[in-house]
C-alpha positions as CSV (number, residue, x, y, z in Angstrom):
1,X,-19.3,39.9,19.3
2,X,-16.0,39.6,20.9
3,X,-16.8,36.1,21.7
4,X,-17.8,35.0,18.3
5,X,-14.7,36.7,16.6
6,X,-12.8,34.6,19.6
7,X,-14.4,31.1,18.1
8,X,-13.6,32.0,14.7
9,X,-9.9,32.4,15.5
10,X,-9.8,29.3,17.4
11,X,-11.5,27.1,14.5
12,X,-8.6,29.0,12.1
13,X,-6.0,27.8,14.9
14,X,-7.4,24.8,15.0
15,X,-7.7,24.0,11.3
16,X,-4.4,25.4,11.0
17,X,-2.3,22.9,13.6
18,X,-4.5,19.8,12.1
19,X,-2.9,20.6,8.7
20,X,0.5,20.7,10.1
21,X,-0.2,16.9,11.9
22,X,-1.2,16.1,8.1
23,X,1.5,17.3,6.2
24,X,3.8,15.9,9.0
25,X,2.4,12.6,8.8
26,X,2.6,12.7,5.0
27,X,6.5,13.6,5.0
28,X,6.9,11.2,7.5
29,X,5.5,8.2,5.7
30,X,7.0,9.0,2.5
31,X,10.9,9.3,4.5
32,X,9.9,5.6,6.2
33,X,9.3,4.4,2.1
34,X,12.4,5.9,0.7
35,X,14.1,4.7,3.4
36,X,12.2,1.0,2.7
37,X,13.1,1.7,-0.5
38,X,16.6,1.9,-0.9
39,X,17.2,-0.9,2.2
40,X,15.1,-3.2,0.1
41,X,17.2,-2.0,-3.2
42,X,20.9,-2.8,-1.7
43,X,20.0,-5.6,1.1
44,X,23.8,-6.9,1.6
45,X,25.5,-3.2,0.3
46,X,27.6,-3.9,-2.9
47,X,28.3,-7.4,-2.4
48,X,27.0,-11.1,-1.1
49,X,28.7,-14.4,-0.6
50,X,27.1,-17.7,-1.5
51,X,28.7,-20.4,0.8
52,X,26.0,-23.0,0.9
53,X,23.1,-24.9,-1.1
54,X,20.8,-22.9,0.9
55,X,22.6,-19.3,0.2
56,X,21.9,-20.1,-3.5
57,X,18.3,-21.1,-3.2
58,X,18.2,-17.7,-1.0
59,X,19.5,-15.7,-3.6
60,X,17.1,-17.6,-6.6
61,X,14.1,-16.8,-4.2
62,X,14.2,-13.4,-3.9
63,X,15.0,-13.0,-7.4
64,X,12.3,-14.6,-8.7
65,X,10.3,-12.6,-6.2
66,X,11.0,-9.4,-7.5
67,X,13.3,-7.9,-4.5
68,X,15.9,-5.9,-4.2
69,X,15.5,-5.1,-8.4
70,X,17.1,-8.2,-9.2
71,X,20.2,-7.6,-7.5
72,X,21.3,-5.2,-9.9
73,X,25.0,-3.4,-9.0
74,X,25.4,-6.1,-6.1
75,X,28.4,-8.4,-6.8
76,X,27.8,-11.9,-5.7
77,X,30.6,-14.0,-4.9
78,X,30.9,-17.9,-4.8
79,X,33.2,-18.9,-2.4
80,X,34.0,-22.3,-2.2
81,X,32.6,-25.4,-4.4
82,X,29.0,-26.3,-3.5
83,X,26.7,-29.9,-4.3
84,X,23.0,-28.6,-4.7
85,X,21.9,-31.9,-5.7
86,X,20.2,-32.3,-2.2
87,X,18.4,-29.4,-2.4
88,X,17.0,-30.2,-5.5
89,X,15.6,-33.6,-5.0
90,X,13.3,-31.5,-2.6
91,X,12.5,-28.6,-5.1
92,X,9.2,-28.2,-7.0
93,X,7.9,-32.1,-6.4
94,X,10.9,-33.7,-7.0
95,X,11.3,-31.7,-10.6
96,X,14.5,-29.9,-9.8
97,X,15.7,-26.5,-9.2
98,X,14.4,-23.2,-9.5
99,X,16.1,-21.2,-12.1
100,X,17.5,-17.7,-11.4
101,X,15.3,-15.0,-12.4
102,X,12.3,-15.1,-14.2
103,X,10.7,-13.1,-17.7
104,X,9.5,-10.5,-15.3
105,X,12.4,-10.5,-13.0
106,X,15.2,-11.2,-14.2
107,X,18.5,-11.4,-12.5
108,X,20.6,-8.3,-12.8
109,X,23.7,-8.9,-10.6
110,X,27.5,-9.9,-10.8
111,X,27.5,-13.6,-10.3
112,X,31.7,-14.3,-9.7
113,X,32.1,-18.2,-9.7
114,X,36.1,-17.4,-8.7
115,X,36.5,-20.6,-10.5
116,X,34.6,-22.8,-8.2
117,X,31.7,-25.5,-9.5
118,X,28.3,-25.9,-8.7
119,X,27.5,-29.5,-8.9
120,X,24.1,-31.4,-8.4
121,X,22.3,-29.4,-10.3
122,X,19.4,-31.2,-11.5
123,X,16.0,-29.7,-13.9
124,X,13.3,-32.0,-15.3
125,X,10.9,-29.5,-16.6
126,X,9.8,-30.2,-19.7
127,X,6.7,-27.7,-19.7
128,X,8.9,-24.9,-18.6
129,X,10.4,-21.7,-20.6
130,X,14.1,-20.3,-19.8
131,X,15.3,-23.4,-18.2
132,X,19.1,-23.8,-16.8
133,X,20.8,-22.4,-13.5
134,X,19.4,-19.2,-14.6
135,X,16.5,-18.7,-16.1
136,X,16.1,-14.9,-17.5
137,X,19.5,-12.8,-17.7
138,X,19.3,-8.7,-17.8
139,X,21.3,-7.1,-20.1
140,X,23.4,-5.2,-16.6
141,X,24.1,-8.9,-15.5
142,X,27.3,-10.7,-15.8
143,X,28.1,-14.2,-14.8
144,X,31.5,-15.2,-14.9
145,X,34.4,-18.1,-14.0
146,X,32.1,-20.7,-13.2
147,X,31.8,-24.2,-14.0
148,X,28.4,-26.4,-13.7
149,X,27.7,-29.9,-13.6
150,X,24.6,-31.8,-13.5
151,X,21.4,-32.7,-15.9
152,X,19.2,-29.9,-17.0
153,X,15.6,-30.5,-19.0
154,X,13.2,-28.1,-20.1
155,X,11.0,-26.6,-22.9
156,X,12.1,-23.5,-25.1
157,X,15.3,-21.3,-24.1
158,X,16.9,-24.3,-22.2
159,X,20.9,-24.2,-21.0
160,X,23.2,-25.9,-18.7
161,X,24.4,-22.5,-17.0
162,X,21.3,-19.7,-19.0
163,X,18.0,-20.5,-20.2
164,X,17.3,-16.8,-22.1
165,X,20.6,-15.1,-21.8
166,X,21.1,-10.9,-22.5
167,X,24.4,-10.8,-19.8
168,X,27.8,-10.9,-20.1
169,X,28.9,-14.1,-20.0
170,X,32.7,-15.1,-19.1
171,X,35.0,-17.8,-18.5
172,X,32.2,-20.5,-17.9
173,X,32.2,-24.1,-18.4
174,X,29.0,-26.1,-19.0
175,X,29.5,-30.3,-18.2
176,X,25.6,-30.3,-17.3
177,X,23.9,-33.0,-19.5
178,X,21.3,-30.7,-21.5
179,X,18.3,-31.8,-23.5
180,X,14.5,-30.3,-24.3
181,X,11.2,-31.8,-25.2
182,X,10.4,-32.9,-28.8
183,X,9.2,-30.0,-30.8
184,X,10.8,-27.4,-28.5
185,X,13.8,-24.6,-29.5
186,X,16.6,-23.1,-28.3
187,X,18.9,-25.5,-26.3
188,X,22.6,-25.0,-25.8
189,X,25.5,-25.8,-23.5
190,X,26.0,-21.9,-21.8
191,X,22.6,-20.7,-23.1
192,X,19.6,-21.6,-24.8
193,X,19.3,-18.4,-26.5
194,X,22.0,-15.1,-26.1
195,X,21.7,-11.7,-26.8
196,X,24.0,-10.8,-24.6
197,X,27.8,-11.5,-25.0
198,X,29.6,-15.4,-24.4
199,X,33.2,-15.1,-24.5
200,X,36.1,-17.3,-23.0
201,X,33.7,-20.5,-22.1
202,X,33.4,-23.9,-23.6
203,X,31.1,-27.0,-23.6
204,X,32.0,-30.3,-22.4
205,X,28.5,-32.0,-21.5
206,X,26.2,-34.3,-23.1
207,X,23.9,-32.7,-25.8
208,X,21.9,-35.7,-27.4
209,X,18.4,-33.9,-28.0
210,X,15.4,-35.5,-29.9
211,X,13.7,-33.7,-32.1
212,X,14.6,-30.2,-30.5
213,X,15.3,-27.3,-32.9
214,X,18.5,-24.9,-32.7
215,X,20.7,-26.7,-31.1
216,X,24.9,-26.1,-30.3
217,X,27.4,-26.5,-27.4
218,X,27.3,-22.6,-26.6
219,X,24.0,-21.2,-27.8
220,X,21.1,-23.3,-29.4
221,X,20.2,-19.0,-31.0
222,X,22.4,-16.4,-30.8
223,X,21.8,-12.4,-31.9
224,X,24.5,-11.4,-29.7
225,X,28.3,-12.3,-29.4
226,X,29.6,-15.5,-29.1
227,X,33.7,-14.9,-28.6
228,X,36.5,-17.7,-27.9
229,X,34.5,-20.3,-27.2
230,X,34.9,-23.8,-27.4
231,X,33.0,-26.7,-27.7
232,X,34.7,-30.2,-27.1
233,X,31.6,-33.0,-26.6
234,X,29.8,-34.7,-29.4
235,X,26.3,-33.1,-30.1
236,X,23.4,-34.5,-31.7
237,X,19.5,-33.7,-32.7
238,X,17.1,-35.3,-34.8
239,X,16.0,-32.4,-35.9
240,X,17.5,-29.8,-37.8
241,X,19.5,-26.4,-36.8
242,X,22.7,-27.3,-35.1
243,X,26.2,-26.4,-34.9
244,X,29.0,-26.7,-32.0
245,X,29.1,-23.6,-31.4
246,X,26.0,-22.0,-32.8
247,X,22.6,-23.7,-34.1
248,X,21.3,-20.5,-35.5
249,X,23.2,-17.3,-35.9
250,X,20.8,-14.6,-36.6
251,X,21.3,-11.2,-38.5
252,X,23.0,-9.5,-35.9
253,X,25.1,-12.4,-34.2
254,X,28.8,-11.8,-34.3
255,X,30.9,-15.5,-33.9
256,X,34.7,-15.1,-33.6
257,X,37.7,-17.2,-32.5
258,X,35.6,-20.3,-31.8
259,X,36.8,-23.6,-32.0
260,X,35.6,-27.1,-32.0
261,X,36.8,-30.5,-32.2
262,X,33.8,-33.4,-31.9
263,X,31.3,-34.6,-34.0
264,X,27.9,-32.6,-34.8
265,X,25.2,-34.8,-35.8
266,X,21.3,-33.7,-36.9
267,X,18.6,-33.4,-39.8
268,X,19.3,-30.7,-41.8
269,X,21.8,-27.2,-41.9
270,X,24.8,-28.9,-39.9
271,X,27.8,-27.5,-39.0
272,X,31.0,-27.6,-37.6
273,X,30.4,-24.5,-35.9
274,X,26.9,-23.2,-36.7
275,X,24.0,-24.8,-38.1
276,X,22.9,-21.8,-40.3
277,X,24.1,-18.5,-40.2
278,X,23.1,-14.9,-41.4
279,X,25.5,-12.9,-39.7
280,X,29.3,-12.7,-38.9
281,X,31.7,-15.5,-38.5
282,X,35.3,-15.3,-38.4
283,X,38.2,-16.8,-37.3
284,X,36.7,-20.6,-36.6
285,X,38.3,-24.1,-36.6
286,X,36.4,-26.6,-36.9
287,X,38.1,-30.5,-37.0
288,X,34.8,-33.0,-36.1
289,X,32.9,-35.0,-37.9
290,X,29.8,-32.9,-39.6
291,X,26.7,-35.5,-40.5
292,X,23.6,-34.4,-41.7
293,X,20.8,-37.0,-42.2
294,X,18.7,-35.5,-45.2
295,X,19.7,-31.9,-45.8
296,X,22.9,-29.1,-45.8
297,X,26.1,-29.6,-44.2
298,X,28.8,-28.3,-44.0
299,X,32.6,-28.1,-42.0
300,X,31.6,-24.4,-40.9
301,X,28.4,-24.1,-41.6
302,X,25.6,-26.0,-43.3
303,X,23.9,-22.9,-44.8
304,X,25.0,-19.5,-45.2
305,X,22.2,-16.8,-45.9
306,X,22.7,-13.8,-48.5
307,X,23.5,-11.7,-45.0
308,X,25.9,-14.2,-44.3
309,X,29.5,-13.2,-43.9
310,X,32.1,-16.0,-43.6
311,X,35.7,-15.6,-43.6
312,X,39.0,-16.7,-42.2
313,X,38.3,-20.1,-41.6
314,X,40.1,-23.6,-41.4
315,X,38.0,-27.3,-41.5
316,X,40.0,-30.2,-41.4
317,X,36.5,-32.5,-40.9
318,X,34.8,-35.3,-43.0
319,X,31.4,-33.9,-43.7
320,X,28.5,-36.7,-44.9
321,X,25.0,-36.6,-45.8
322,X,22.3,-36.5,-48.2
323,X,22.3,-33.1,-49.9
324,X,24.3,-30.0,-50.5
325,X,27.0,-30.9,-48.2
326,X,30.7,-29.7,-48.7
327,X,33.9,-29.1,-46.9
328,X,33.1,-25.3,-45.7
329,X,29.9,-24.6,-46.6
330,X,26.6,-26.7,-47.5
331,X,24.7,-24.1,-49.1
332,X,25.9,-20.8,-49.4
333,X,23.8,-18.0,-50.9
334,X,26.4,-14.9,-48.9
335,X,29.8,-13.8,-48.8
336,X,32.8,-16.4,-48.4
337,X,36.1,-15.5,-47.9
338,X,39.6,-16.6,-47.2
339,X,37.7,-20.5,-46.6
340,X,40.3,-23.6,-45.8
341,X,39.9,-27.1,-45.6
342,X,41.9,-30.1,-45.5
343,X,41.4,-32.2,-48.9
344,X,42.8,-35.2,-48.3
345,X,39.8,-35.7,-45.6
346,X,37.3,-34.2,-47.2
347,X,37.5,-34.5,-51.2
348,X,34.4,-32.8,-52.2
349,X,33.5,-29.4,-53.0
350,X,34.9,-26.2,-50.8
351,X,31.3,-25.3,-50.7
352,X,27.8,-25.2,-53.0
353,X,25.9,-22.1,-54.4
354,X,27.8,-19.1,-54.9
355,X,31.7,-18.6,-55.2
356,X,34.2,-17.8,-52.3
357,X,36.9,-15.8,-52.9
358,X,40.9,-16.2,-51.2
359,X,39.7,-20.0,-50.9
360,X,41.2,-23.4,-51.2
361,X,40.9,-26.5,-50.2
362,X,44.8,-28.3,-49.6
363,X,46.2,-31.4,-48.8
364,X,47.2,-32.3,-44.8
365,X,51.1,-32.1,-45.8
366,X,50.6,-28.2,-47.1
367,X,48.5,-27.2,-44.3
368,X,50.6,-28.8,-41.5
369,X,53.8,-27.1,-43.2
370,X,54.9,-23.6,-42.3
371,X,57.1,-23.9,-45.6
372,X,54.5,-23.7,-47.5
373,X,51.8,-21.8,-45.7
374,X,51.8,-19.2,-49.0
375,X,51.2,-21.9,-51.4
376,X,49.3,-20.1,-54.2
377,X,49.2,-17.3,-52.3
378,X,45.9,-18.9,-50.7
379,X,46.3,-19.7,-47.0
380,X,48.4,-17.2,-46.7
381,X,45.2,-15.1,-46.7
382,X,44.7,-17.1,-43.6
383,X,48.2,-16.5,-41.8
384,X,49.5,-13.8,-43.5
385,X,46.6,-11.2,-43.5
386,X,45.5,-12.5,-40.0
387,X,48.9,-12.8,-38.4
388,X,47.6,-11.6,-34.6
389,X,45.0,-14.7,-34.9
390,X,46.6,-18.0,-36.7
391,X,49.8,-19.2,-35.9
392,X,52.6,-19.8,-38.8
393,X,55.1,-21.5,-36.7
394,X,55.8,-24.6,-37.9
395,X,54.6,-27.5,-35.4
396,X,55.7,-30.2,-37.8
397,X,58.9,-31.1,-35.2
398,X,55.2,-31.7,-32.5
399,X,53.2,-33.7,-34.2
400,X,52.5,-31.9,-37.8
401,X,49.6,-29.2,-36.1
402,X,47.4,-27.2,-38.4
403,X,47.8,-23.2,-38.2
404,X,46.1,-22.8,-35.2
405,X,44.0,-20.0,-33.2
406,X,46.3,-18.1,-31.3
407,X,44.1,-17.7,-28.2
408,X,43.6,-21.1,-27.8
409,X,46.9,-22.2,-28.3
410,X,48.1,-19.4,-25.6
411,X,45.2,-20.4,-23.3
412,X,43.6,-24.1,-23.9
413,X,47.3,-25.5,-25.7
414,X,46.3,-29.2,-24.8
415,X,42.8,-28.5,-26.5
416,X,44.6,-26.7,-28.9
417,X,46.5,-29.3,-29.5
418,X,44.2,-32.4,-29.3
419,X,41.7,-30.5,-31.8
420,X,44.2,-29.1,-34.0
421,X,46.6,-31.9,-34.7
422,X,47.1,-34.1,-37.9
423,X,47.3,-37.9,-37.4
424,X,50.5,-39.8,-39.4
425,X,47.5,-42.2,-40.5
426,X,46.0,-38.8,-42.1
427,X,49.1,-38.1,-43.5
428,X,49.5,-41.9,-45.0
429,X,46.2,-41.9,-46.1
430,X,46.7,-42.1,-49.7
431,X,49.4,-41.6,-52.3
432,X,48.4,-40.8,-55.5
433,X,49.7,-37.5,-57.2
434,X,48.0,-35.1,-58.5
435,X,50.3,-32.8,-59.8
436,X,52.8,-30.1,-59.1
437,X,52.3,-26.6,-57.4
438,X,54.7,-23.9,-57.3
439,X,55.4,-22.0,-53.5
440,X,57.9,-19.3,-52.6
441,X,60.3,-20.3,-49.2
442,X,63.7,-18.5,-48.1
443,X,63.1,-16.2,-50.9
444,X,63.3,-18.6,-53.5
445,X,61.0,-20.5,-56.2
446,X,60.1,-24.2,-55.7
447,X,58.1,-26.5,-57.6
448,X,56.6,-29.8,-55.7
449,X,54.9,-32.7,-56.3
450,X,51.2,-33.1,-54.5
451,X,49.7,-36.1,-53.3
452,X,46.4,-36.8,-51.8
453,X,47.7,-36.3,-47.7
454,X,51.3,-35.9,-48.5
455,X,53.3,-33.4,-50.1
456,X,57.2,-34.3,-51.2
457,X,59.3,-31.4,-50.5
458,X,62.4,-30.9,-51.9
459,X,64.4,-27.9,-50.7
């Protein structure tokens, strides 16, 4: 009896010390996973340098594999300039390089160029989705002060620096070459398509697409913000949707303080800053040539939806084409307000469909004069109810300038200027007169004569 009661308490012991290894062993494996865990999460800390061609491939690599959660919170640092052209004459049979982050992992980091350039970079991937030196942007990313050069190809969501863009985009330069296949969307100079926020870059590469839909030197779509941007390269489609800055500015896309100065070229709904638009613009310049082939165009924007809101803007840019095409706007069905544009360039029409209000369209001389920036009391809607955004200094002593964008002309002044500046062959252009207008300067009344690009002031 003694003996069995002796077994029983042995088995108990027994079972007892084997549940112990157990839970041990479980506790154990589950520290050695955390532990994985968070060395996995934050492999280089809270920051990582790229120095080389191969550093960057590194970096794209394990991205697109899914580690280290896309190098969210780690701030990546570019040191130096780099040439990845090398590299990518070996990538992917001789199709180019790999873009950063993927649809299903995308990159989640702080990329800091420190104002260095990647150059080389070279895509020919027509078949491919979210094409550029990133692919797939998180909405926790940023990318910022870079500039990058080289040729970039692919299918839908293409750009020079983002394919599909949700980050925060800042101080970038794009002088990549970009195109698309035919029959493809979304192609633009920073990013093929941004819901995220582009502020303080510009375009300066090639954009001469073939029949490629929503198409612009910033962002071919955008339902984001696009913020003091600039686009100074000639861009063309023969298709339709494009602008300079935007192609297609959807419900919720916000476009402020943009600026462009080069020709915009495509089928239909062309603009000198976005191709058609059903959200916000304000605060744009716009002096290149608009052409549209066989449909809207227009100095701003070729079409302007009922959701549209337009306001604060200056064109000085001939617009020609087929169809509903005027100085501002080609078509407009929304709201348009405080709308400028140089007349002695452009003589048509300040816009077609419904009315804008606070608008005009006025002669070179009145526009490049601070004297009579209140003439009618019209661009003064411009200068005077804007005064932290357009300049009323008179620039006529410098080359007879156009009220220009503040930021730029703090920032980018030999853009500013180049872009922004009326020609004495503008200004000599023709001389017929059209009448007399009436303008308020020093506190007193004074009547002038008007001419088509002159304006004889008597003071």
């Amino acid at each position: 009896m003694r003996r069995a009661i002796g077994n029983q308490k042995l088995m108990i012991l027994s079972l007892v010390l084997v549940c112990i290894v157990i839970v041990m062993g479980i506790n154990n494996y589950q520290d050695n996973d955390v532990a994985y865990a968070d060395v996995s999460a934050q492999p280089f800390a809270t920051s990582h340098e790229i120095c080389t061609p191969s550093d960057l491939l590194t970096l794209a690599d394990e991205v697109n594999k899914g580690l280290y959660d896309g190098f969210y919170g780690i701030k990546i640092e570019l040191k130096n300039d780099i040439d990845i052209g090398m590299i990518c004459e070996e990538l992917d049979f001789g199709a180019g390089w790999i873009p950063i982050g993927t649809s299903t992992y995308p990159f989640k980091g702080d990329f800091n160029g420190n104002g260095y350039t990647i150059n080389g970079l070279y895509i020919n991937k027509e078949d491919t989705e979210r094409v550029g030196l990133f692919g797939n942007t998180h909405f926790n990313a940023t990318i910022s002060n870079l500039t990058v050069a080289g040729f970039v190809k692919g299918n839908n969501y293409t750009g020079g620096i983002v394919g599909y863009n949700q980050a925060q985009i800042e101080n970038c330069v794009n002088i990549t070459t970009v195109d698309a296949k035919d029959g493809s969307m979304h192609l633009g100079g920073i990013a093929g398509y941004n819901s995220g926020t582009i502020s303080k870059s510009g375009n300066m590469g090639s954009i001469n697409a073939g029949f490629v839909n929503f198409v612009a030197g910033i962002a071919g779509s955008n339902i984001g913000v696009v913020k003091e941007c600039y686009n100074n390269s000639n861009l063309n489609t023969m298709d339709s949707v494009i602008g300079a800055i935007v192609g297609n500015n959807s419900l919720d896309g916000v476009i402020e303080i943009c600026l462009n100065g080069q020709e915009i070229s495509g089928k239909a709904s062309v603009g000198g800053i976005v191709g058609s638009n059903y959200g916000f613009i304000k605060n744009v310049f716009n002096s290149g040539s608009v052409n549209s082939v066989n449909g809207t165009a227009g100095g701003i924007t070729g079409y302007n939806d009922e959701s549209g809101d337009l306001s604060y803007v200056l064109t000085a840019s001939k617009v020609t084409g087929a169809e509903d095409i005027a100085a501002v706007c080609g078509y407009n069905r929304g709201l348009v307000r405080a709308a400028f544009y140089d007349n002695t360039i452009y003589e048509g029409a300040l816009l077609n469909g419904l009315t804008a209000e606070y608008s005009a369209g006025l002669t070179t001389r009145i526009l490049s004069h601070s004297d009579v920036l209140n003439v009618e009391d019209k661009l003064g809607a411009l200068t005077e109810s804007n005064p932290d955004m357009w300049t009323k200094t008179s620039f006529w002593e410098q080359g007879c300038h156009y009220p220009q964008l503040i930021y730029f002309l703090n920032n980018l002044p030999s853009l500013s200027s180049q872009v922004c500046s009326v020609t004495q062959t503008q200004l000599d252009s023709k001389d017929v007169t059209l009448g007399k207008t009436s303008f308020v300067y020093d506190g007193e009344d004074h009547t002038v004569d008007i001419y088509y690009g002159d304006i004889l002031l008597e003071l």
